[in-house]
C-alpha positions in Angstrom: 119.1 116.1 155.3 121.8 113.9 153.9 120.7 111.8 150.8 122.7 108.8 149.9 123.3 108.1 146.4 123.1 104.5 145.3 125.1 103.3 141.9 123.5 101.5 138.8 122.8 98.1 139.9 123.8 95.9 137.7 120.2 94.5 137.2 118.5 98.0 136.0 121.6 98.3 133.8 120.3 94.8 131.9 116.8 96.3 132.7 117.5 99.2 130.4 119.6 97.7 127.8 116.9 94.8 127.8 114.4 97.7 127.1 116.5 99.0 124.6 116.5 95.5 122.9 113.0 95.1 122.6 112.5 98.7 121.4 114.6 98.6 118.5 113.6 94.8 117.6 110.3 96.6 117.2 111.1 99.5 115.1 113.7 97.8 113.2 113.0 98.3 109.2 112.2 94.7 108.0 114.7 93.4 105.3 112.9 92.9 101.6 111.9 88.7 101.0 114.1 88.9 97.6 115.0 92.2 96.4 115.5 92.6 93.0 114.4 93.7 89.4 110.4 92.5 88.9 110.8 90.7 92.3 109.3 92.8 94.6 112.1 94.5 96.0 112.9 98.1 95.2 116.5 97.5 93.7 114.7 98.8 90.1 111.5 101.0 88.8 109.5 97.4 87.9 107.6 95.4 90.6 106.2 92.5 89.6 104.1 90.6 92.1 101.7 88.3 92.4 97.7 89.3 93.9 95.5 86.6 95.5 92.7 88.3 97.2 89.9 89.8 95.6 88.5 88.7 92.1 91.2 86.0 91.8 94.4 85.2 91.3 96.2 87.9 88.9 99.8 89.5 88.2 100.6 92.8 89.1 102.7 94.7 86.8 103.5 98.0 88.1 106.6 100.1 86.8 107.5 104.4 86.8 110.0 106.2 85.1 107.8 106.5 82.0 106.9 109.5 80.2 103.6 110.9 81.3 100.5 109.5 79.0 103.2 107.9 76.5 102.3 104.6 75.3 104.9 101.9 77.0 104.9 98.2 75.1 104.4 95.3 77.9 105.5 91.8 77.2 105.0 89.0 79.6 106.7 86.1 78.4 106.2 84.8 74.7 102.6 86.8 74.7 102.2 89.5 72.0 102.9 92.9 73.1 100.1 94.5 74.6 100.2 98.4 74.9 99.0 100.4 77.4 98.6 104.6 78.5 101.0 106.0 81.3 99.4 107.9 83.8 99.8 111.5 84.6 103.2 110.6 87.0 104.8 108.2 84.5 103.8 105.2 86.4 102.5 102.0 84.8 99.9 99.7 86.9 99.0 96.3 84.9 96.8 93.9 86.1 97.5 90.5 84.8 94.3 88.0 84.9 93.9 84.7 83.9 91.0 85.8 81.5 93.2 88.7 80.0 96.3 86.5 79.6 96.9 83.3 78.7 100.4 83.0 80.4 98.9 83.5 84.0 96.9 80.8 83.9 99.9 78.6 83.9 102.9 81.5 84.6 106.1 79.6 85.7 108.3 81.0 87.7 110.9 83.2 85.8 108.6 84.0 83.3 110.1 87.1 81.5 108.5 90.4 81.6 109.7 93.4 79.8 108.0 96.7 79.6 109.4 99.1 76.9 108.6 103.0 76.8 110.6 106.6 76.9 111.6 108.3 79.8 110.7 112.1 80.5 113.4 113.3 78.6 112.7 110.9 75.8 115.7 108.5 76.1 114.1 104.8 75.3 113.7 102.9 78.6 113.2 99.4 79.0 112.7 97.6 81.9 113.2 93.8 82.7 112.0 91.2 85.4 110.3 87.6 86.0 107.2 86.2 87.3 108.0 85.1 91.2 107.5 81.9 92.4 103.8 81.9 94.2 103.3 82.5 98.1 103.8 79.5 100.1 102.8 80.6 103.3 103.9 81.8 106.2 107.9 80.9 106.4 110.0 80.8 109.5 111.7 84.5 108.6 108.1 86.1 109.1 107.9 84.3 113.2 111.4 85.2 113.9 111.0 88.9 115.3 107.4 87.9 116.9 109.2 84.9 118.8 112.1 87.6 119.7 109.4 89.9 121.3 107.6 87.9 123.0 110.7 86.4 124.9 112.1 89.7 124.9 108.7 90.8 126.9 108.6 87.6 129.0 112.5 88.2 130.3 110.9 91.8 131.4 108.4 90.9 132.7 110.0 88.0 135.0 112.6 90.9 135.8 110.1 93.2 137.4 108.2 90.7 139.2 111.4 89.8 140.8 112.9 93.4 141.5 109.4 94.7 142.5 107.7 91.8 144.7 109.4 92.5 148.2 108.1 96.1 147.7 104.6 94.2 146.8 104.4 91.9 149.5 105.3 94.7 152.3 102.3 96.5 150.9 100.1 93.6 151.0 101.0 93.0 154.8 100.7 96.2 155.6 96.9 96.0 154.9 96.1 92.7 156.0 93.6 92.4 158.6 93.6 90.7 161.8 91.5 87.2 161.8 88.6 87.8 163.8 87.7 83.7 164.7 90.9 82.8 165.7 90.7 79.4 167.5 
């Protein structure tokens, strides 16, 4: 039995590439909103964010490098120092309230925070970052890849409807039945 072989049409080729596309829109690593010291990104050790669910509005201070149970000296704008206990893997975790701190009740943007304590080997470290400006929603940057998918998924899914409905509709006649009142 001879078996002819049939090249790449040029339609499975953008088939696959188009699968391709979609695939790696999907596991794509998202890039950070604003990376940066006390921003939120992970450019530094110190993360400073703001938390909205839960028991209210607060700041979250949260900082490693530290010494393990050393005392490290937080600052958050022109607040006294406050001075709080390391834990076991030299990480600090601080949250900010409205009723522990006066400055996050009305914490601009930019406010300074600075968290001062020594490093594992005992070298003084000293980390610095800002308040960032609140949430405003959902932005334009956090549709984008949904909007890409879902075209991306609607251009497929038009492309096999259209390579696979002749294959379909000789199925469907094959088991259609004969009228039985024919006039």
């Amino acid at each position: 039995m001879i078996v002819a072989r049939t090249s790449v049409s040029g339609l499975r080729r953008a088939g696959l590439t188009l699968a391709a596309a979609m695939l790696g829109v999907g596991l794509a690593p998202m890039p950070a909103r604003a990376d940066g010291p006390g921003y939120g990104g992970d450019a530094d050790a110190l993360t400073v964010a703001w938390r909205s669910a839960g028991a209210g509005r607060g700041l979250v201070v949260s900082a490693v490098g530290f010494r393990s149970g050393s005392a490290v000296q937080v600052r958050v704008g022109s607040e006294a120092e406050r001075s709080v206990t390391a834990d076991p893997a030299g990480a600090v975790d601080l949250l900010l309230t409205s009723a522990s701190t006066a400055v996050t009740a009305a914490a601009a943007a930019g406010t300074s925070v600075l968290l001062t304590g020594h490093t594992p080997a005992g070298d003084l470290r000293t980390l610095i970052g800002a308040v960032p400006p609140g949430a405003a929603g959902i932005g334009v940057a956090d549709l984008v890849p949904w909007a890409g998918a879902l075209a991306l998924s609607g251009i497929a899914g038009l492309w096999l409807r259209r390579r696979f409905a002749p294959a379909a509709g000789g199925q469907l006649r094959r088991y259609r039945h004969p009228g039985r009142h024919r006039v």
